[in-house]
Every structure is written in structure tokens, then in C-alpha cells.
TIGU-691844 format. One record per residue (C-alpha): residue number from 0; residue in one letter; z, y, x negated. Coordinates in steps of 0.5 Angstrom, whole numbers, plus 500, padded with zeros to 3 digits. Each point is the difference from the previous one (the first is absolute). Layout:
NODE  pos  code   pz   py   px
NODE  NUM     A    Z    Y    X
...
END
This chain:
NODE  pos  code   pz   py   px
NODE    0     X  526  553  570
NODE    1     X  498  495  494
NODE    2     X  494  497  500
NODE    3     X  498  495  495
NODE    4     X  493  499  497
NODE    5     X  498  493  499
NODE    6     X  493  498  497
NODE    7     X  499  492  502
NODE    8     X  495  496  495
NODE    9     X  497  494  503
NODE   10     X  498  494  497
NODE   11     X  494  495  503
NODE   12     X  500  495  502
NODE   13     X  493  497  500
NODE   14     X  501  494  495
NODE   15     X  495  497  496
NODE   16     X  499  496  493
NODE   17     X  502  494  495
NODE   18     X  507  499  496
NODE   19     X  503  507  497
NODE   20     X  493  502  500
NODE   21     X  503  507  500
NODE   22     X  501  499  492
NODE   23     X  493  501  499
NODE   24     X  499  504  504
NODE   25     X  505  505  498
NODE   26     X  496  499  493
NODE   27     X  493  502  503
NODE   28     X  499  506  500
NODE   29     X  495  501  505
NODE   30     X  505  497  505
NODE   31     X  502  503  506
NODE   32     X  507  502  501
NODE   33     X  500  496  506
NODE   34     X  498  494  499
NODE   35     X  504  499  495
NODE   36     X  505  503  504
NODE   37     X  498  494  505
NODE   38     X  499  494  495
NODE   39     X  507  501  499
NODE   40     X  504  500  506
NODE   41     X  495  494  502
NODE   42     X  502  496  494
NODE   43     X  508  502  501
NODE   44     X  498  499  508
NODE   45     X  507  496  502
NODE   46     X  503  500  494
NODE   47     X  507  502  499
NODE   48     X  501  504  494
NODE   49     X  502  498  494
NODE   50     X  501  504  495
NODE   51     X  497  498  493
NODE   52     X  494  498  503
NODE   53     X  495  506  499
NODE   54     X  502  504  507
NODE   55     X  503  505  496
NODE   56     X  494  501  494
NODE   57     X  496  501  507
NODE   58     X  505  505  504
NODE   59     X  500  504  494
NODE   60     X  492  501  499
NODE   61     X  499  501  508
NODE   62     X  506  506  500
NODE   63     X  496  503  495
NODE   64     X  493  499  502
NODE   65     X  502  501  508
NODE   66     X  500  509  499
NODE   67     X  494  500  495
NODE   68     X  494  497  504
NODE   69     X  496  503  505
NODE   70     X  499  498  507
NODE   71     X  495  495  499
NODE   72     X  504  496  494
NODE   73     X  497  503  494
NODE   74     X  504  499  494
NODE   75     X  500  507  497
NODE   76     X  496  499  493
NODE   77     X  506  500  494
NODE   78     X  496  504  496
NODE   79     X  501  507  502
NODE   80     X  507  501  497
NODE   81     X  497  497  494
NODE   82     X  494  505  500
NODE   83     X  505  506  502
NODE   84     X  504  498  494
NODE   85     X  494  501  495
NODE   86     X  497  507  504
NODE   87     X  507  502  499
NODE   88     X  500  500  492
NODE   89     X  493  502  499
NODE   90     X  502  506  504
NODE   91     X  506  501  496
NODE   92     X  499  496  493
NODE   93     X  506  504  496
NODE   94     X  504  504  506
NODE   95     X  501  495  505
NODE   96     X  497  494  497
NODE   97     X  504  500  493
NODE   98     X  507  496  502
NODE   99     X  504  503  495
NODE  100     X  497  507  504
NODE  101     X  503  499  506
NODE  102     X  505  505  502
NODE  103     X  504  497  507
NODE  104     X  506  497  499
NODE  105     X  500  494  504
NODE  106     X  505  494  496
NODE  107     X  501  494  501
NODE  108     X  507  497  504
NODE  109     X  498  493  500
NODE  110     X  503  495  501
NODE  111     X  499  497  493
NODE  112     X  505  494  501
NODE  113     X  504  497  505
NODE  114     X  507  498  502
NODE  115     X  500  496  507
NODE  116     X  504  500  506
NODE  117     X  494  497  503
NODE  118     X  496  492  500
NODE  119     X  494  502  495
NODE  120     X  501  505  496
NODE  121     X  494  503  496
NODE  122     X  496  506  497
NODE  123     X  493  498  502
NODE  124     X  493  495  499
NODE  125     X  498  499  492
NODE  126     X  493  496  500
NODE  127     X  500  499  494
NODE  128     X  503  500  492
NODE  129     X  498  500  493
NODE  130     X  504  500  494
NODE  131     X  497  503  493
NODE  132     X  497  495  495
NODE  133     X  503  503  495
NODE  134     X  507  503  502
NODE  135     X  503  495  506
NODE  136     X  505  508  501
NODE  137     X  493  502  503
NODE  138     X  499  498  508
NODE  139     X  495  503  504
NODE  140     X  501  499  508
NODE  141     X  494  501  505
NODE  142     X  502  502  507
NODE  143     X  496  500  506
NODE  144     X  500  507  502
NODE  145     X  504  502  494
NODE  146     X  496  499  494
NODE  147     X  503  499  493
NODE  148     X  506  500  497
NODE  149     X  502  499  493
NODE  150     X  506  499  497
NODE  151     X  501  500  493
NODE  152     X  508  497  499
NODE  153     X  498  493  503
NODE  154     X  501  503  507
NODE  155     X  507  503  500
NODE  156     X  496  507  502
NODE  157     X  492  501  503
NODE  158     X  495  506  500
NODE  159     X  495  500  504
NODE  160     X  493  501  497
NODE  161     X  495  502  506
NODE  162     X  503  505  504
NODE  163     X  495  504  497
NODE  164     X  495  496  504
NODE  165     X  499  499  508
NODE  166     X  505  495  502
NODE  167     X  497  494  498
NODE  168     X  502  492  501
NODE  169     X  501  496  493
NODE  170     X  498  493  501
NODE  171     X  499  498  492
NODE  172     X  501  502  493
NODE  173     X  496  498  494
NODE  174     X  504  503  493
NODE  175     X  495  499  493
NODE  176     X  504  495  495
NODE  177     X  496  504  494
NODE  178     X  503  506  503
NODE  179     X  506  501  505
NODE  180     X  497  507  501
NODE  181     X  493  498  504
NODE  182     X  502  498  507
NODE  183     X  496  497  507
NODE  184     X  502  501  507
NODE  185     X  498  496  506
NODE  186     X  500  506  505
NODE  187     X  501  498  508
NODE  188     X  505  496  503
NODE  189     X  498  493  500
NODE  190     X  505  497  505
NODE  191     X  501  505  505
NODE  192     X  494  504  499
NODE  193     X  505  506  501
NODE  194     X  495  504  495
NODE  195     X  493  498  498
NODE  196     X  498  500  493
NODE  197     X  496  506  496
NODE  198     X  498  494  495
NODE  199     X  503  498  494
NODE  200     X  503  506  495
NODE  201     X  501  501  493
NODE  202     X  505  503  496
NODE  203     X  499  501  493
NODE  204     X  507  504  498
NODE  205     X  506  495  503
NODE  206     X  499  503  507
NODE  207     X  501  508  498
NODE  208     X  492  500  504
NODE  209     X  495  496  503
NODE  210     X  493  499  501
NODE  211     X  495  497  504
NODE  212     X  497  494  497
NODE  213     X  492  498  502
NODE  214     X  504  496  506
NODE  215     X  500  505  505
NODE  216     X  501  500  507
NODE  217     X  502  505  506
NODE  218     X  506  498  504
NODE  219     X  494  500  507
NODE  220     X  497  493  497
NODE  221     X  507  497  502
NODE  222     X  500  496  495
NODE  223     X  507  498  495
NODE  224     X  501  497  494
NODE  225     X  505  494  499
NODE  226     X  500  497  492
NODE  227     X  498  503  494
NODE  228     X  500  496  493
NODE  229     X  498  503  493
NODE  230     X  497  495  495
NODE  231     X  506  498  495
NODE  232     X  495  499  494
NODE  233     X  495  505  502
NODE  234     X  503  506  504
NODE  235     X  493  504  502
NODE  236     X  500  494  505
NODE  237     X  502  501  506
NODE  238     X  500  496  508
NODE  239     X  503  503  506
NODE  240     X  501  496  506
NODE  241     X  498  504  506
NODE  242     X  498  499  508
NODE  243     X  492  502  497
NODE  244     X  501  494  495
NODE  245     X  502  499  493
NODE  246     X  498  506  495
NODE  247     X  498  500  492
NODE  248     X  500  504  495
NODE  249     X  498  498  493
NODE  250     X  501  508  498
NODE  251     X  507  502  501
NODE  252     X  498  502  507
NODE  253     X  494  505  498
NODE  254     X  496  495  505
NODE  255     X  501  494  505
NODE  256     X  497  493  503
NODE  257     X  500  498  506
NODE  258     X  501  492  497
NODE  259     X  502  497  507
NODE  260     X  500  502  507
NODE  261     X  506  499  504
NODE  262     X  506  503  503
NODE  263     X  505  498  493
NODE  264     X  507  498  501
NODE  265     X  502  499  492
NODE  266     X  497  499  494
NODE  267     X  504  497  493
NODE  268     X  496  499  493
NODE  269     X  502  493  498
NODE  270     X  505  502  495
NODE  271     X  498  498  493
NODE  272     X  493  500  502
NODE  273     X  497  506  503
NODE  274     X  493  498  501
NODE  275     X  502  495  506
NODE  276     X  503  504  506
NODE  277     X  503  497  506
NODE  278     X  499  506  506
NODE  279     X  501  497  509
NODE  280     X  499  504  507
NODE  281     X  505  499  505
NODE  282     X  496  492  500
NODE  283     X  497  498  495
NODE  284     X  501  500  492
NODE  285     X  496  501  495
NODE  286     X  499  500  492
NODE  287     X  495  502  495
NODE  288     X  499  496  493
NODE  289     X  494  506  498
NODE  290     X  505  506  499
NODE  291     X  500  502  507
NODE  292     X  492  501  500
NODE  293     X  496  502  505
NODE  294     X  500  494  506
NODE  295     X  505  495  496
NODE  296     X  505  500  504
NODE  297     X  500  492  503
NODE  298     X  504  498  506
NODE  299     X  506  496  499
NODE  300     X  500  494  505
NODE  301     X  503  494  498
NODE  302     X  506  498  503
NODE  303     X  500  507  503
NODE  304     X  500  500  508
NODE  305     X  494  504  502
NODE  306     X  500  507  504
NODE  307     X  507  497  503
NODE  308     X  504  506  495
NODE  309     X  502  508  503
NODE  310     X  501  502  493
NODE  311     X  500  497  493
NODE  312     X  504  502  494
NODE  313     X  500  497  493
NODE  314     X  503  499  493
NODE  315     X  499  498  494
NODE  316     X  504  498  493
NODE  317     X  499  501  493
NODE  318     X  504  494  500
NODE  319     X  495  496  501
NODE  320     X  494  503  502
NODE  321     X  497  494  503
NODE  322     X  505  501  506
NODE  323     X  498  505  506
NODE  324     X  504  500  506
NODE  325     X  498  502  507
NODE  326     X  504  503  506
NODE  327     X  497  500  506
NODE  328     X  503  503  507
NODE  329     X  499  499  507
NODE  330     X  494  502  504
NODE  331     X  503  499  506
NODE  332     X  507  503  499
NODE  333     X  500  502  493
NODE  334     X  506  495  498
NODE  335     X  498  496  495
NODE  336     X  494  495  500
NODE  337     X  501  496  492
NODE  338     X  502  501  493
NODE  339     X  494  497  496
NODE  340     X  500  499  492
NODE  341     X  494  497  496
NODE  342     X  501  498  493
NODE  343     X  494  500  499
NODE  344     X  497  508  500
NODE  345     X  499  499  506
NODE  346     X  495  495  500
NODE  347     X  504  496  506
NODE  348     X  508  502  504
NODE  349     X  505  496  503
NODE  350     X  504  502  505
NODE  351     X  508  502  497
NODE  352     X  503  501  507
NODE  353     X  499  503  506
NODE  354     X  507  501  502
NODE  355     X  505  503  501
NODE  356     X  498  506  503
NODE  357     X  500  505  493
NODE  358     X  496  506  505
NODE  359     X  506  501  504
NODE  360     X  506  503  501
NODE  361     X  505  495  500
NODE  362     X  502  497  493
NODE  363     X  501  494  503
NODE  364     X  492  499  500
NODE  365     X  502  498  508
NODE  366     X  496  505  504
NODE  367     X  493  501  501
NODE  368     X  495  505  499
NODE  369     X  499  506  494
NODE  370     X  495  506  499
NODE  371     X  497  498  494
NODE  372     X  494  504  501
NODE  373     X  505  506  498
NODE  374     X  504  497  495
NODE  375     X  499  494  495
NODE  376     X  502  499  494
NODE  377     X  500  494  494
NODE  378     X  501  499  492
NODE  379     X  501  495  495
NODE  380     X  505  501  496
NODE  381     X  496  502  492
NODE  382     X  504  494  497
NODE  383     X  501  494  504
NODE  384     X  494  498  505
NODE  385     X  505  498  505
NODE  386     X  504  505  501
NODE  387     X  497  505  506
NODE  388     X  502  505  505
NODE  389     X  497  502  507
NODE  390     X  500  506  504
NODE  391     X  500  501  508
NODE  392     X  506  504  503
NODE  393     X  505  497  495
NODE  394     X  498  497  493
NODE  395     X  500  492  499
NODE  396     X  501  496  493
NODE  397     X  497  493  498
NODE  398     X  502  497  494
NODE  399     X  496  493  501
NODE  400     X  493  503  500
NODE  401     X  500  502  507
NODE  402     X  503  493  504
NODE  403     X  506  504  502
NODE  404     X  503  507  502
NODE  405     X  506  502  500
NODE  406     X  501  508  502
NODE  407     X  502  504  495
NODE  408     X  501  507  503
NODE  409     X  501  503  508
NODE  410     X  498  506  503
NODE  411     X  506  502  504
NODE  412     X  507  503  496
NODE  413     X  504  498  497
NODE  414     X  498  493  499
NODE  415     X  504  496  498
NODE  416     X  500  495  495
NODE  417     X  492  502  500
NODE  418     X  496  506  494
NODE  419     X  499  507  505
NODE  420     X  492  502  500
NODE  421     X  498  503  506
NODE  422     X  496  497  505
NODE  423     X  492  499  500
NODE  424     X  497  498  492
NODE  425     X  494  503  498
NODE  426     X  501  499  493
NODE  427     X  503  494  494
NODE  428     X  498  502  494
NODE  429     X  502  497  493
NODE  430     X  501  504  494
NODE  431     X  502  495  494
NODE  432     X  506  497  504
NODE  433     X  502  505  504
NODE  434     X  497  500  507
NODE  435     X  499  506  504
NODE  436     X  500  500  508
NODE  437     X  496  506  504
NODE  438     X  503  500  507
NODE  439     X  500  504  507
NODE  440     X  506  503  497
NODE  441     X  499  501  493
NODE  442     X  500  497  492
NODE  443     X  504  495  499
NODE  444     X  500  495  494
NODE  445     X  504  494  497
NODE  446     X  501  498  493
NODE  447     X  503  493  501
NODE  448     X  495  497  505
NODE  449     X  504  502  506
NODE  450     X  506  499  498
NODE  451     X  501  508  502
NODE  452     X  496  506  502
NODE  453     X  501  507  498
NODE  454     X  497  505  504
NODE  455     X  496  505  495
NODE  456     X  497  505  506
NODE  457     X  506  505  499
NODE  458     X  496  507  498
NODE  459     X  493  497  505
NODE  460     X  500  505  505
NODE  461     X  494  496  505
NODE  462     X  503  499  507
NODE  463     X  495  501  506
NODE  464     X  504  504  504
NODE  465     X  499  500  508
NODE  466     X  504  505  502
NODE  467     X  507  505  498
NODE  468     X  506  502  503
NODE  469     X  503  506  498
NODE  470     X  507  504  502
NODE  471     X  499  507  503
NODE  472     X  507  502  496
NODE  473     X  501  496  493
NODE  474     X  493  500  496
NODE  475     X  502  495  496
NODE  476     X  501  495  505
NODE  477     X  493  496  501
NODE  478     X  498  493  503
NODE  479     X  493  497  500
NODE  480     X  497  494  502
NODE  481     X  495  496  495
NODE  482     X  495  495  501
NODE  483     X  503  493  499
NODE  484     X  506  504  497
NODE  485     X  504  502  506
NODE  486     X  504  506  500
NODE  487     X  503  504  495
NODE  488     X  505  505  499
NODE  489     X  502  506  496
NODE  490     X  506  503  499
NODE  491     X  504  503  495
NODE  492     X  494  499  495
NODE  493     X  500  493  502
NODE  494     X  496  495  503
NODE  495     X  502  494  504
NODE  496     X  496  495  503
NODE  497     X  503  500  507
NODE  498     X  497  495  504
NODE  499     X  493  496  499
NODE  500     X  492  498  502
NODE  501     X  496  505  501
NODE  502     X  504  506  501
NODE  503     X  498  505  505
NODE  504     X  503  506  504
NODE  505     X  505  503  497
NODE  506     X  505  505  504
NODE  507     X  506  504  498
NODE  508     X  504  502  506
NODE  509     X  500  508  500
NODE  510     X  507  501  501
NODE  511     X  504  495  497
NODE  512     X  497  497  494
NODE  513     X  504  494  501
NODE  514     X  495  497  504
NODE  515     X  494  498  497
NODE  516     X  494  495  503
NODE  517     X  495  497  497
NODE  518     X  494  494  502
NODE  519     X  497  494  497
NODE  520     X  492  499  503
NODE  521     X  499  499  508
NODE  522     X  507  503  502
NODE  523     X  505  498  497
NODE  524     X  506  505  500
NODE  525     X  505  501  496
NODE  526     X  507  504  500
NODE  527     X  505  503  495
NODE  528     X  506  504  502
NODE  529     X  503  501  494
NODE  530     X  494  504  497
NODE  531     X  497  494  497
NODE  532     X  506  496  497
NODE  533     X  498  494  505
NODE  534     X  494  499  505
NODE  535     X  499  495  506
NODE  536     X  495  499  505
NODE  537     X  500  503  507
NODE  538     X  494  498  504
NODE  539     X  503  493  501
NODE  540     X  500  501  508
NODE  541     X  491  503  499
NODE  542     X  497  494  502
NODE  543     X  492  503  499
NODE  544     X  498  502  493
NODE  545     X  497  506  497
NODE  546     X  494  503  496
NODE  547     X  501  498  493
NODE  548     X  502  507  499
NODE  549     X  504  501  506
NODE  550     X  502  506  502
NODE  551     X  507  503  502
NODE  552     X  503  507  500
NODE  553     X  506  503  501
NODE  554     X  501  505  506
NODE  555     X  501  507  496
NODE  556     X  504  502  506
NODE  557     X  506  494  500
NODE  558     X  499  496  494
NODE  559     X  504  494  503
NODE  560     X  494  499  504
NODE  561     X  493  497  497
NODE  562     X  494  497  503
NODE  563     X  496  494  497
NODE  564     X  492  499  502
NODE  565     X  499  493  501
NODE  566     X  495  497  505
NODE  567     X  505  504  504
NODE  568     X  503  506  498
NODE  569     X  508  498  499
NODE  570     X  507  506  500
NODE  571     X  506  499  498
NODE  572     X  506  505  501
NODE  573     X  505  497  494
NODE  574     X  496  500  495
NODE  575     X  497  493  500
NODE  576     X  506  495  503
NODE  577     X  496  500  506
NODE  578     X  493  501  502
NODE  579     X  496  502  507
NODE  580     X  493  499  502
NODE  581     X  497  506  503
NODE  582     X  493  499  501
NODE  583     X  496  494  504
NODE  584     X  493  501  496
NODE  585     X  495  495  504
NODE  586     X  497  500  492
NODE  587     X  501  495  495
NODE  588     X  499  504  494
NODE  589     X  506  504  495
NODE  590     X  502  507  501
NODE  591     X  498  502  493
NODE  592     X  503  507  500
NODE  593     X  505  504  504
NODE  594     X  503  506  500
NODE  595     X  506  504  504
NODE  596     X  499  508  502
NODE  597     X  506  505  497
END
């Protein structure tokens, strides 16, 4: 007789806690795992889910966390991978340590690009983007678990340059104008807090090797790096906004201050004159006239609202370097709050606009909401001081200085009439007057201010992938599920995007492979039947929804019957076109795993 093996998850539901006060918490690494997990469902308590709107960027953090911590909530110390990594090479420094000595023979299969029969097609999560000073062909990405990676061909092929390292989160980059072969990277995941930050490191032969610099921290401080930004006159000199404040360097990194304290969003140099320099937390916005020093960074207060702001991006322009621009997002709901602009380097903002709604997903700017304390984004064009773009889950352009926006991009495919960069902004940079994008989804840039966008995330391979599906009977046939990149196929050497969000479970039916399955986030089921040429969802007639990673299997004695764990545990007899329960669970958690006895 079968017998099925479930293991069921409950979540508490003892509540507590202000507004999204589970940001924060996530950030804390003294937090208990519980709490956070309390303060989230007591913010979404009586809410529909509506997707864009930091549900999702929550779900990912806990399906990771969840399996890690012990009974008590403690969150495991993030730095013993680190560790290990190091007893690692000094146990083994030319044997095993040495790349180039490695004997297995592990290759990479991708995906590298996409083709797309699915809605948001994409490789994976670029935090960050730099261009050479002196050779725009040389293009560094940074990634948030996935390093750095560098194409020398203006970004027609990537390598990557820190496999070497243990997987390391990549939230800024610096290149030395006087010599393009000295280059800075903040390390950590500034927006996700995927990884934490080993400090700031240093390169001295193009990214070949790297360095620590006299900014060093372990990965069980916590703590992440957001911005880093060299002196365009004076390259020994160095600031790094981190969540422990902003850092200096006078000496090219052998050493660093502390010259303000704060959990620092961004930084920007004002363009022709380095000694003054605008930086801002999630509220407030600063600016020193003293080169950075020590204790010179002054809150910025005229004309912006005060401790009403979930988070802040700003911009600046060689235009004119007397303007600064301020985009702020909700605390309530992280839509957006206000675009300011002051004309006066910041000694007073007015209010642009407040509408439409340029956090959202809609590119009518109608609906609500946003979650801009996982992706803001803002620039000004280099050459014409009113001409600027914002970044939430699509990209939005102004051309009167931010007194109206229009949607210049959309999340899901094909768009339409709109440019394609995927959802979830976390860069706009301009190199000259080419302005680069990093997303959920890759490097994007255009090279006519939004008139078209070209995908350059071909040859990157950073997908965070949840779960694989093989087929027992072609080795060749692999479907995986990557986060915010949904679900992907391979066969015959050829990768296609199949269906979208975050791609889950993947399932090849093991004596037809016509029949193939593939989910999205909390249980959503998707079915081809003519070996992944079509799919289409079928647990339409499911009513609970699942875990974020739901299970599902398929029965290894009659492959037309499958179970999917729910609350309740749910059969289908015909592969999906209809579904049964077969439990009454009295507990209000999500079956977790599940398993069929041969």
C-alpha cells in the first residue's frame, strides 16, 4: 500500500508591530526570525495580495531563512560559509585553492539568454553597473549573490571574475580614471540582503585578482554596502554608503573613516565639484561642502517632508550642478510619495509630483502601492538637467524636470508599444549619454533616451534558482525555476522561457515527456502536453494556496496521478485537469514537503 510522507509548516499568527516594520527587522541581524515573520503577516493582516507591492521579496527571504534557524529563531551566523571558505584555501593553497588546478568537471549549461513563450523573461538580478572611464567597450556588472562580471566587447560576451571567491553579493563598483586597471567593489546585497558584505575589495589588474582593502568586514556583522563612488580629480579618495554609515578613504583603500554614522541609501559627488557631496538614509538627505570630512554631512530640510519618506534615491547633473533631485517612496505602502527638485544645491526642494503612481506595475500609474524599499531607482540625463528616469517595477521618464511621467518600459512580455526591461529596477546609470538599467532581470541600456532598449545580459549566468526538473530518460531535457525569472527549459541545447514569476518546481513526467509541469510562487501549476511547445495552468479549481515553494509529485507507479500539498494535501488522477483533496488538516499552516513510497 502507498503511503505519503508530509511534513507540515506552520506559520504564527501572534501579531505585532507598526507599518512594514518587517523591513527593518529583515535588516537586523539580531532579529528573531519570528518576529519578522509576525511583524509581516500583521502588516498584510486583511490585505489582498497584490503583487508589486514587497510580498513577494518577503517570501523569498522566509522559504530561505525558514529551514536554517533553530527552534528558538535564531538566525544562523552568515559567516561560517565565509570562514570555511578560507580554512579551505589555507589548508589547500596550490592543490585545491588554485582555480586553475581544480580537476572536476563541472561545466556550465545556463541559461546565458532567453527566447520566451512565457510573461517575464529574464537571466537574473543585476545590482549595480559601471562603465570604464577610458574604454566605454569595458562594462562591469555587480550581482547580488553572483559577483562580478566584465565584458570587454560592450557587453556582447561576459566573463565572470570572482568565482574564485565565495559567493559574494556585489552592490557597487568604483574604476580609477587615471588607470582602468584599479578597480573597487562594494560587496553585499544592498537591496535584498541576499548576501552580507566582506568590506570593500580592490583589484589592481583589471579584475584577473583581487584584495582585501583596510575596509574589512565579516559576513556575521550583517551589514551590506549600497554605493561606492571614487574622486574624479583625486582617485585615492574613496566613499562607500553602507548600512554602518559612510566610509572614507584618503589612500586608495589602504585605510577608512567612519565620517558619518547611518544606514546610508546613496551617495553622488556633485559632478564638477568633488569636495561637495550629497548622500541620504531611507528619510533624510545629507550633503557635505568639506570633501566628506568627519561630521560634515548636514541634513537637507527645506521643503522636504520630514520622517514621512520609506526610502530615498537622488541624482545629480553635470548639466547643472545646481540641481538635485529627490525621489521618495511611501512608508506606508512603498508607492510613491513625491519627486523634489531643488535648484539651488539643495539648500531648498519643491515638490515636482506626486502622481501617477511610478512605483507600481500599471503603466497607467492608476494602481497603488509599490516596493520601493527593494527597488528605487533615479538619473538625470548628463546633458539636459530636465530630462530624467525613475526605476520601481518599470522604468518612468520625465522630460520637464519631473513635473509629469509617462512609462517608459513594462514589466511583462511582449509590451507592446513600450521598451522590455524586466521588472524590479535597482540601477539607472548614465555613462556619456548612454543610460544603463540593472534589473530583476538583467542589464538592460538604451542609447536614444528611451526610445529602445537592448538587452546586454547574454553570456551572464546569475539566475537564483529554486528548484530543477530533469527527465529520467533524455538527460538533455532540464526545467528549472529561478527567482523572479520564472521557469525555464532546456532542450535540444536551447533554452526557453516557458512560463513566468518566480519559477518554482519543475516536473517531467516519467514516461511521457510530452507532459511536463511547472509552478510560480504559492502553488500555481502550470501543464504542457506537447513536451513544453505550450503550457497552461491547471489548479484553477484549488481554492487554498500553497507554500512558496509548493510541493507536488508525480505517483512513481501511475504517472497520471499527482498530489500537491496545500493547507491540504490535493490528487489528481489525470495529470491535472482535475483535483481532489484527500485530507481535512485542523492546522492552518502549508504542507512543506511531501513524498510517495515506491
Amino acid at each position: 500500500m502507498k503511503k505519503l510522507s508530509i511534513l507540515i509548516g506552520f506559520l504564527a499568527l501572534t501579531f505585532y508591530g507598526y507599518s512594514q516594520e518587517y523591513v527593518r527587522l529583515m535588516e537586523d541581524k539580531n532579529a528573531n526570525f519570528y518576529e519578522v515573520q509576525e511583524a509581516f503577516y500583521k502588516y498584510w493582516e486583511n490585505k489582498p495580495y497584490e503583487r508589486g507591492k514587497g510580498w513577494k521579496q518577503f517570501k523569498r527571504w522566509e522559504y530561505f531563512m525558514e529551514p536554517r534557524i533553530n527552534a528558538q529563531g535564531i538566525i544562523p551566523d552568515p559567516g561560517k560559509t565565509w570562514e570555511e571558505f578560507q580554512k579551505f584555501q589555507k589548508s589547500f593553497p596550490s592543490e585545491k585553492g588554485n582555480k586553475s588546478n581544480k580537476t572536476s568537471n563541472w561545466t556550465p549549461l545556463g541559461p546565458t539568454n532567453w527566447n520566451s513563450i512565457g510573461w517575464n523573461p529574464g537571466i537574473g538580478r543585476i545590482n549595480t553597473v559601471a562603465v570604464d572611464p577610458n574604454n566605454s567597450n569595458v562594462i562591469y556588472i555587480g550581482a547580488p549573490a553572483g559577483g562580478c562580471w566584465k565584458s570587454t566587447n560592450g557587453g556582447n560576451s561576459w566573463i565572470p571574475l570572482t568565482d574564485t571567491l565565495a559567493s559574494l553579493g556585489v552592490s557597487g563598483i568604483a574604476i580609477d580614471p587615471s588607470n582602468s586597471n584599479i578597480i573597487y567593489l562594494a560587496t553585499g546585497d544592498g537591496d535584498g540582503n541576499d548576501t552580507y558584505s566582506i568590506g570593500v575589495i580592490k583589484s589592481i589588474d583589471g579584475g584577473n585578482t583581487w584584495q582585501s582593502t583596510g575596509l574589512t568586514w565579516t559576513t556575521s556583522q550583517s551589514r551590506v554596502m549600497r554605493k561606492i563612488i571614487i574622486n574624479p580629480t583625486n582617485p585615492s579618495i574613496l566613499f562607500v554608503a553602507t548600512s554602518n554609515g559612510i566610509w572614507k578613504t584618503t589612500n586608495g583603500g589602504g585605510s577608512w573613516t567612519s565620517v558619518r554614522t547611518g544606514s546610508f541609501k546613496d551617495i553622488e559627488f556633485n559632478p564638477l565639484n568633488p569636495n561637495t557631496i550629497y548622500a541620504c538614509t531611507n528619510s533624510s538627505i545629507y550633503k557635505s561642502t568639506a570633501g566628506g570630512a568627519f561630521n560634515t554631512f548636514i541634513p537637507l530640510t527645506n521643503g522636504l517632508p520630514s520622517n514621512q519618506v520609506g526610502r530615498f534615491s537622488i541624482a545629480v547633473t553635470p548639466d547643472d550642478t545646481n540641481y538635485v533631485y529627490a525621489l521618495g517612496t511611501d512608508p506606508n505602502d512603498n508607492g510613491f510619495y513625491g519627486l523634489y527638485r531643488s535648484t539651488d544645491a539643495g539648500n531648498s526642494f519643491t515638490l515636482r509630483a506626486n502622481s501617477p503612481n511610478i512605483m507600481g506595475w500599471n503603466t497607467s500609474g492608476t494602481d497603488a502601492g509599490g516596493q520601493g524599499w527593494y527597488d528605487l531607482a533615479l538619473a538625470v540625463s548628463p546633458t539636459n538637467k530636465n530630462l530624467l528616469f525613475t526605476g520601481g517595477v518599470n522604468v518612468w521618464k520625465s522630460t520637464d524636470g519631473g513635473s509629469t511621467f509617462t512609462a517608459n518600459t513594462r514589466w511583462n512580455w511582449p509590451t507592446g508599444s513600450y521598451g522590455y526591461v524586466h521588472a524590479d529596477i535597482h540601477t539607472l546609470d548614465y555613462f556619456g549619454n548612454t543610460l544603463f538599467c540593472g534589473s530583476d532581470g538583467g542589464i538592460f541600456k538604451t542609447t536614444n533616451a528611451g526610445g529602445s532598449w537592448t538587452d546586454l545580459t547574454a553570456g551572464i549566468q546569475n539566475s537564483q534558482f529554486y528548484r530543477l526538473g530533469t527527465d529520467p530518460n533524455n538527460a538533455g531535457n532540464i526545467m528549472a525555476g529561478a527567482q523572479d525569472n520564472g521557469c525555464t527549459l532546456l532542450k535540444s541545447g536551447t533554452w526557453t522561457h516557458v512560463t513566468g514569476g518566480d519559477g518554482m518546481e519543475c516536473l517531467i513526467d516519467y514516461s511521457d515527456n510530452n507532459f511536463m509541469y511547472s509552478t510560480s510562487q504559492n502553488g500555481t501549476i502550470y501543464r504542457s502536453t506537447n513536451g513544453g511547445g505550450s503550457f497552461s495552468q491547471i489548479t484553477g479549481s484549488i481554492s487554498e494556496s500553497g507554500a512558496w515553494v509548493t510541493p507536488y509529485v508525480i505517483d512513481p507507479n501511475n504517472p497520471a496521478i499527482l498530489y500537491a500539498g496545500y493547507t491540504n494535501l490535493f490528487k489528481t488522477t489525470n495529470r491535472g485537469t482535475s483535483w481532489a483533496p484527500i485530507s481535512n488538516f485542523s492546522a492552518t499552516g502549508s504542507i512543506l514537503s511531501l513524498a510517495v513510497a515506491p
